[in-house]
C-alpha positions as CSV (number, residue, x, y, z in Angstrom):
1,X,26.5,143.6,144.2
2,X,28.2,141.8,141.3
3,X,26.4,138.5,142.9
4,X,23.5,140.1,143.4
5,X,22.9,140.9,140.0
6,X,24.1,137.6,138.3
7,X,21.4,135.8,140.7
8,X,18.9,137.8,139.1
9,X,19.8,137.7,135.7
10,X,21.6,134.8,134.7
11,X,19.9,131.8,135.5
12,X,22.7,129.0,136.9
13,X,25.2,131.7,136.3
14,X,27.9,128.8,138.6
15,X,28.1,126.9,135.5
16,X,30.0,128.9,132.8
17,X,31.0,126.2,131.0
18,X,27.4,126.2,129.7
19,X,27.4,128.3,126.4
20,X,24.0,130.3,127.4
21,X,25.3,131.4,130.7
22,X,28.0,132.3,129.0
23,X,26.2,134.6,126.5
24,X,23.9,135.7,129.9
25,X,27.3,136.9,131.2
26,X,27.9,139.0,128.3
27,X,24.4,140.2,128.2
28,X,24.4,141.4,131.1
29,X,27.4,143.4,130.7
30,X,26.5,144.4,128.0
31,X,22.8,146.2,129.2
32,X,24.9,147.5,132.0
33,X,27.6,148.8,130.2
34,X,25.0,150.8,127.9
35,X,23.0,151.8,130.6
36,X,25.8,153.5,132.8
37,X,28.0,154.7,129.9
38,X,24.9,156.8,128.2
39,X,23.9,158.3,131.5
40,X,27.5,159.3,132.5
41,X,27.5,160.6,128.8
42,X,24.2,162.4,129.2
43,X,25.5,164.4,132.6
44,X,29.1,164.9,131.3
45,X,28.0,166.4,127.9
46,X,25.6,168.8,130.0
47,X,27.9,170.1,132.3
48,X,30.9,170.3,129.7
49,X,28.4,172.5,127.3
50,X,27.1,174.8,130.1
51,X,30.5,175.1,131.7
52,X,32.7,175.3,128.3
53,X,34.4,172.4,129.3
54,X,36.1,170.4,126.4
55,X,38.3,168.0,128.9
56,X,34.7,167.7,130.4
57,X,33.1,167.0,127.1
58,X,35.7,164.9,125.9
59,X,35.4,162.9,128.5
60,X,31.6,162.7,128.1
61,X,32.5,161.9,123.9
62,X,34.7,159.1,125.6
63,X,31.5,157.4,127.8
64,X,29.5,158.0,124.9
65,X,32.2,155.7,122.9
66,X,32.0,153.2,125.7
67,X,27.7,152.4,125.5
68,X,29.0,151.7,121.3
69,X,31.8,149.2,122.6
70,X,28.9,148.0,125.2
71,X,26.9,147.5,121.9
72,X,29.2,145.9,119.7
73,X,30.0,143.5,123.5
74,X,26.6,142.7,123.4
75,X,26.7,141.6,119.4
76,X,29.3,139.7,119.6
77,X,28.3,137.6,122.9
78,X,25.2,137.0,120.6
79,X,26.9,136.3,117.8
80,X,29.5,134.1,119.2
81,X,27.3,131.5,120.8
82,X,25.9,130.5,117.6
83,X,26.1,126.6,117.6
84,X,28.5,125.4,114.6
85,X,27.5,124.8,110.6
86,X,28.6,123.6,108.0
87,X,30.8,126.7,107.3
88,X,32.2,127.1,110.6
89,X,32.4,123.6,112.1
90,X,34.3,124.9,115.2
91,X,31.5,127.1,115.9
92,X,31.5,131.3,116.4
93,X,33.0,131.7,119.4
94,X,35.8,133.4,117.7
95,X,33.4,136.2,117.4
96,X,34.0,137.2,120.7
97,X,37.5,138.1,119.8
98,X,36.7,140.3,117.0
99,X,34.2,142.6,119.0
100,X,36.9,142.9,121.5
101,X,39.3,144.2,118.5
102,X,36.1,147.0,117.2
103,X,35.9,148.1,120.8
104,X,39.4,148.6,120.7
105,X,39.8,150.5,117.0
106,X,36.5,152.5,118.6
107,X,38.7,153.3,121.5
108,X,41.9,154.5,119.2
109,X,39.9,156.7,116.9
110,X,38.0,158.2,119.4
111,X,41.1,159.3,121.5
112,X,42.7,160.7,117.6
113,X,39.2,162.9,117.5
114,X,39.6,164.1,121.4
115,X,43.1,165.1,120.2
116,X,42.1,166.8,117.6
117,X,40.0,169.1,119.3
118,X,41.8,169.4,122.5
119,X,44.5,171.2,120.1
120,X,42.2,173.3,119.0
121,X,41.2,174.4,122.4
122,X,44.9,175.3,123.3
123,X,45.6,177.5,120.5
124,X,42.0,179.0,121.2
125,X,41.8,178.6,124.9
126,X,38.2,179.6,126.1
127,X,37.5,180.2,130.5
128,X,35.9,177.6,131.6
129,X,33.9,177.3,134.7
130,X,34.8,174.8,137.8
131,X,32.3,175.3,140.4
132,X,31.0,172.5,143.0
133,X,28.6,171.0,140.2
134,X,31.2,170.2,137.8
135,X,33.2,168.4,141.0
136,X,30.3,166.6,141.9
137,X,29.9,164.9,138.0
138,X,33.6,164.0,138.1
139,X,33.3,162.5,141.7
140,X,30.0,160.5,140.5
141,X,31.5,159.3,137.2
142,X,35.3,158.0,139.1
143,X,32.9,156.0,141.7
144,X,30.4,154.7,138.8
145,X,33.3,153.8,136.8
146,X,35.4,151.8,139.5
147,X,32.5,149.6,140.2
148,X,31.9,148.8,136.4
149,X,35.7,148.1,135.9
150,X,35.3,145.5,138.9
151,X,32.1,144.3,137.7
152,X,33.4,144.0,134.1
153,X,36.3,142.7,135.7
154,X,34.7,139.7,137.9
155,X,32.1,138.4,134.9
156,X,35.3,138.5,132.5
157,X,37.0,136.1,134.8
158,X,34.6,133.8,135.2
159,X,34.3,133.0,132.1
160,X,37.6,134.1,130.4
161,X,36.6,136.3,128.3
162,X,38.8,138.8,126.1
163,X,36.1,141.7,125.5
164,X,34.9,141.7,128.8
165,X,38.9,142.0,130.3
166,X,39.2,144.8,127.2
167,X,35.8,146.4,128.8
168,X,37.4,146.3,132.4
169,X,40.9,147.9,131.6
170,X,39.0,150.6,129.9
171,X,36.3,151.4,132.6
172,X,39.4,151.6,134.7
173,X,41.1,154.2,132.3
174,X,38.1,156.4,132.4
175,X,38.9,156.8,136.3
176,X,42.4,157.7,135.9
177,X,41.1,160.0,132.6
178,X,38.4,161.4,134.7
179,X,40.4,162.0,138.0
180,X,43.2,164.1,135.9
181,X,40.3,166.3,134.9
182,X,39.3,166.6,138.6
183,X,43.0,167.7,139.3
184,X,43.5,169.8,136.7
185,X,40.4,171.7,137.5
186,X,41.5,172.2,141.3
187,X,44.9,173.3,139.6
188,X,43.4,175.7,137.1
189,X,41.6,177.3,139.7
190,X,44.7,177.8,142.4
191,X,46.9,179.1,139.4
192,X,44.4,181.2,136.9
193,X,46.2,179.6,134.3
194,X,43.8,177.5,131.8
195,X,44.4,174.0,131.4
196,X,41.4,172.9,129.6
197,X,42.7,171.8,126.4
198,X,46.1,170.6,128.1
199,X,44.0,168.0,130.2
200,X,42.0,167.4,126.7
201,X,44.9,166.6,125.1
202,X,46.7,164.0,128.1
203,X,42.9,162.3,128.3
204,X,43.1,161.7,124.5
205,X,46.7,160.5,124.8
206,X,45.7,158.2,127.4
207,X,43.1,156.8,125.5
208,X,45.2,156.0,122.9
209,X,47.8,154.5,124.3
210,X,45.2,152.5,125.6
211,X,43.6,151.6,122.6
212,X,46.8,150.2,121.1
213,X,47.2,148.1,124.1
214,X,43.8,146.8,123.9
215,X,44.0,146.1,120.2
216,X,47.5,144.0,121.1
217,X,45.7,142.4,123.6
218,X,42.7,141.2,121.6
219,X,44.6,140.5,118.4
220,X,46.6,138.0,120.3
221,X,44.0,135.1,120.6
222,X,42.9,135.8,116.9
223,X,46.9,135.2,115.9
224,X,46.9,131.8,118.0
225,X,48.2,131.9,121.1
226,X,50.4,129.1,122.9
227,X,48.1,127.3,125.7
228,X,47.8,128.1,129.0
229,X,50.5,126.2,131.2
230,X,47.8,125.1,133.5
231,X,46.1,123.5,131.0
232,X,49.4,121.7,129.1
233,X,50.4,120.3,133.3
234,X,46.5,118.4,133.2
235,X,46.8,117.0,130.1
236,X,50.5,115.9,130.7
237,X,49.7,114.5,134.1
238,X,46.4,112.9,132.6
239,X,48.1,111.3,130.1
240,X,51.2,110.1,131.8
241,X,48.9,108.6,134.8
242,X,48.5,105.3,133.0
243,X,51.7,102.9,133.4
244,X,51.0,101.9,129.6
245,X,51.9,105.8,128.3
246,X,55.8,105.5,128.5
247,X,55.7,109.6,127.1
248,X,53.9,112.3,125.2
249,X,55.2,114.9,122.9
250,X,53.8,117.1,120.3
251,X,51.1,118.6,122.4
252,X,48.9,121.1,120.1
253,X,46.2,123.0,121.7
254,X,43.8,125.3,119.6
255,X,41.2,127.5,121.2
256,X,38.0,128.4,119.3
257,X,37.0,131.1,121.9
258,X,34.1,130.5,125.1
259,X,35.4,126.8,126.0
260,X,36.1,125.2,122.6
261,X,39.1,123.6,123.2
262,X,40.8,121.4,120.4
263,X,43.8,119.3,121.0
264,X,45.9,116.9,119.9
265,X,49.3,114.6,121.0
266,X,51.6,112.0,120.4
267,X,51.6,109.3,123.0
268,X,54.1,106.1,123.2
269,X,52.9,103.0,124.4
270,X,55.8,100.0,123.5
271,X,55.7,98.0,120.5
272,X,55.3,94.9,122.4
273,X,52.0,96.1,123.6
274,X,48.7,94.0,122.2
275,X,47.3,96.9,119.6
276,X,43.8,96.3,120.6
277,X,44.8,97.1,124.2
278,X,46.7,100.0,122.9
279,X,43.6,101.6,121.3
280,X,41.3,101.0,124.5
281,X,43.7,103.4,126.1
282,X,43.9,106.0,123.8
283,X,40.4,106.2,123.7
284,X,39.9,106.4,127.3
285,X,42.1,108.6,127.6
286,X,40.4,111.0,125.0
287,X,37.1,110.5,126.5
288,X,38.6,111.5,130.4
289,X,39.8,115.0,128.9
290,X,37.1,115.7,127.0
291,X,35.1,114.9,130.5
292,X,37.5,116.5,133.3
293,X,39.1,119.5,130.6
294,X,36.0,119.7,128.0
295,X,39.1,119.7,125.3
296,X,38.8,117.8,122.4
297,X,41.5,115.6,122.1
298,X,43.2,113.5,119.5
299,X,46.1,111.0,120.2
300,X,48.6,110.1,117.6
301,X,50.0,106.4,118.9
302,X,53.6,106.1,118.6
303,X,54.8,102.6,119.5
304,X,58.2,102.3,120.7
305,X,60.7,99.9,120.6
306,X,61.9,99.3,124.5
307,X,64.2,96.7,126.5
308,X,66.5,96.8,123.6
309,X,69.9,97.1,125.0
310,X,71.5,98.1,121.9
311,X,68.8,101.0,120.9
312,X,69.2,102.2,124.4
313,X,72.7,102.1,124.1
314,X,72.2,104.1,120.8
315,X,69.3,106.8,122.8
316,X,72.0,107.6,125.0
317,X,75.0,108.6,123.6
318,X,72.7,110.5,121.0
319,X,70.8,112.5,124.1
320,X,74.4,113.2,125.2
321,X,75.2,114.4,122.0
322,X,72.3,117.0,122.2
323,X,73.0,118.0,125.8
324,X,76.6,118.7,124.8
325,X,74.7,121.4,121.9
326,X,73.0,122.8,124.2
327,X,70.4,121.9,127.3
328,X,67.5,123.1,125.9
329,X,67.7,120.9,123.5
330,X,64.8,117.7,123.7
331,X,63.9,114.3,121.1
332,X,61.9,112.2,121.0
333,X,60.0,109.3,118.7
334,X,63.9,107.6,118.4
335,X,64.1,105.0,116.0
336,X,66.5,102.5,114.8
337,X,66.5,100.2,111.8
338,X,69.6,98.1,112.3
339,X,71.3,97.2,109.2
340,X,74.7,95.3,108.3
341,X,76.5,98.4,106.6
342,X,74.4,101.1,107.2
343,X,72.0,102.0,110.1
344,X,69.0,104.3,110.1
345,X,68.4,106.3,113.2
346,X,65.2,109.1,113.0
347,X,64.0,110.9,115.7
348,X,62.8,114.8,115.8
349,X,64.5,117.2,118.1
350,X,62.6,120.3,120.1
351,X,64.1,123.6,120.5
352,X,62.4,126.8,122.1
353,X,60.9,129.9,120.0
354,X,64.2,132.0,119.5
355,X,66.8,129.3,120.0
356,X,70.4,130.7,118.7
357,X,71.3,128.2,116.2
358,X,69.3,128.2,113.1
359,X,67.4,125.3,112.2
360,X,69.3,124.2,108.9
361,X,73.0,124.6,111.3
362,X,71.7,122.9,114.1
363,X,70.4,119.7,111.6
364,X,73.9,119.9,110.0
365,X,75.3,119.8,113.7
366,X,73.4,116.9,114.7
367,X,73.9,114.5,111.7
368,X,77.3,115.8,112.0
369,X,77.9,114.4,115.9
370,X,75.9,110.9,115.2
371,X,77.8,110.1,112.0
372,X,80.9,110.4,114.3
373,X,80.2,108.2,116.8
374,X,80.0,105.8,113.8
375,X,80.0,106.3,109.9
376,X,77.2,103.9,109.2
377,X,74.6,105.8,111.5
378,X,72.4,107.4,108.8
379,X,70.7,110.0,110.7
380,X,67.0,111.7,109.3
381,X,65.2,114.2,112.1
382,X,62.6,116.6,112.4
383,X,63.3,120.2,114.3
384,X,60.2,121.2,116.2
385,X,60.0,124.5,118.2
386,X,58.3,125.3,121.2
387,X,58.1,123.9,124.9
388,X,58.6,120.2,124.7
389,X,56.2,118.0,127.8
390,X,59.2,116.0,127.9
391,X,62.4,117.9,128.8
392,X,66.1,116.4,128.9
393,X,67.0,115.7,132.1
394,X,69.4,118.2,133.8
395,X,72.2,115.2,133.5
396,X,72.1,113.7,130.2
397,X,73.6,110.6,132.3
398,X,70.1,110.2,134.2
């Protein structure tokens, strides 16, 4: 059915790298989500009133809450495809993010209200009614609900999209909220014993667990997140394809939301290599990404001096030295300016997030071990952190 309705309302809905079937996507989800949310609402709120129901009504207040987030999904797919100006040069798509953050503050406050008044109803418990009617809303809204957690599901993968993922995890809440009701009512009426406000109170819970999650979730991309792996393997394997690239280092990627990509690297070509020729392949390079990845990349050239038998000499013992700190430990851009009493040796060193040696100590360590392999190595380096594309081998020795 999913298929069925993108044919019909998204014009060339294969190609989501196109920014207006992207914002099709999320209108569609969008008139759907308000559509099915308001008439689950509608029949929940009738039912919960004429059956003094508040775990039904709160689950009607919580589908109610949902055509709002469908609203603010709708905004923001608007908002975000808003070409770039001189104020936002990268675009809007960043918008995307924030509407998935409201829909997830909307989901929090909503579930502190439902708690609220479920309390209310279990120092003040009221009967309730749970008769083949009230059964036959709860069935209806689980079923309606599964297939618009897939559907919100499918469109969010197709075209990544944080606020539609948000939109799925919470449509499938709603089934899990909205079967407990369905349990508790079958329970209520084997033991006599009212659990109305009880199964208020765990579907407000619920809901806010889940909005924390959610609001985790969508402030991630907001913070700057590191890039997929996926994506880092292309570029690497892109880049490293042409015999001229001797390495790559430095990768940055920065997402802008939808499919702005920005990206930059450092690649070494050798010294010896005619400068004009180097260029050529830095640009072609760019201009292949851009094409196969749509990522906007910038390369940073980095000649290097190689067949040098003393600097490689020199590149090993210090790449030993490193191993012998630790194996996570990677460098690159290694330089040496040979001098008569003293020698200059820079290079900058990559350690992961959360690495056990401070940076200052492990600097200290490092000048430390060169110096002793000879007092004239004057040693200047740069600590990076983060997953380096180039890795010491296993065997320092390779």
């Amino acid at each position: 059915m999913t298929n069925l309705f993108l044919r019909i309302f998204v014009k060339d809905y294969k190609n989501t790298d196109n920014p207006k079937v992207r914002q099709n996507y999320g209108k569609l989800a969008g008139v759907t989500g308000i559509a099915t949310n308001l008439l689950l609402s509608a029949i929940k709120l009738t039912a919960g009133i004429l059956f003094n129901s508040i775990a039904m009504t709160a689950d009607a207040v919580n589908n109610l809450s949902d055509s709002a987030s469908s609203v603010v999904t709708l905004i923001g797919f608007k908002l975000s495809a808003k070409p770039p100006d001189k104020k936002h040069p990268y675009g809007h798509a960043r918008i995307e993010y924030i509407s998935g953050l409201i829909v997830s503050i909307v989901i929090l406050l909503l579930g502190f209200e439902l708690a609220r008044t479920s309390f209310d109803k279990i120092l003040h418990p009221e009967t309730t009614e749970f008769n083949a009617l009230v059964i036959g809303v709860l069935a209806i809204s689980i079923l309606v609900k599964i297939w618009q957690g897939l559907f919100y599901r499918k469109l969010g993968k197709a075209i990544q999209s944080p606020t539609l993922r948000a939109a799925s995890s919470d449509s499938i809440n709603d089934v899990v909220a909205t079967s407990v009701i369905l349990a508790g009512g079958f329970l209520t009426r084997l033991t006599g014993f009212n659990l109305d406000g009880y199964l208020g109170m765990a579907v407000a819970i619920f809901i806010m667990i889940s909005g924390v999650r959610l609001i985790m979730e969508t402030s991630n991309p907001l913070l700057g997140m590191s890039p997929p792996e996926g994506l880092v393997k292309q570029i690497q394997s892109k880049i490293l394809s042409y015999e001229e690239i001797i390495g790559c280092h430095d990768l940055h990627v920065h997402e802008y939301g939808g499919n702005v990509c920005f990206a930059s690297v450092h690649c070494e070509i050798s010294a010896d290599h005619d400068m004009m020729a180097s260029h050529d392949i830095i640009d072609r390079i760019e201009r292949e990404i851009q094409k196969e990845l749509n990522v906007n990349l910038v390369i940073h050239l980095d000649p290097v001096v190689v067949n040098d038998a003393r600097t490689d000499a020199l590149f090993s013992q210090v790449r030993a030295l490193l191993y012998a700190i630790s194996p996570q430990i990677s460098m690159h851009d290694f330089r040496v300016a040979w001098g008569g009493e003293q020698t200059c040796i820079t290079f900058d060193v990559n350690v992961p997030f959360g690495f056990g040696i401070s940076d200052p100590e492990l600097e200290h360590n490092i000048i430390t071990a060169v110096a002793m392999l000879d007092p004239a190595y004057q040693t200047t380096l740069v600590i990076d952190h983060g997953e380096d594309i180039q890795a010491l081998p296993d065997n320092p020795s390779e």
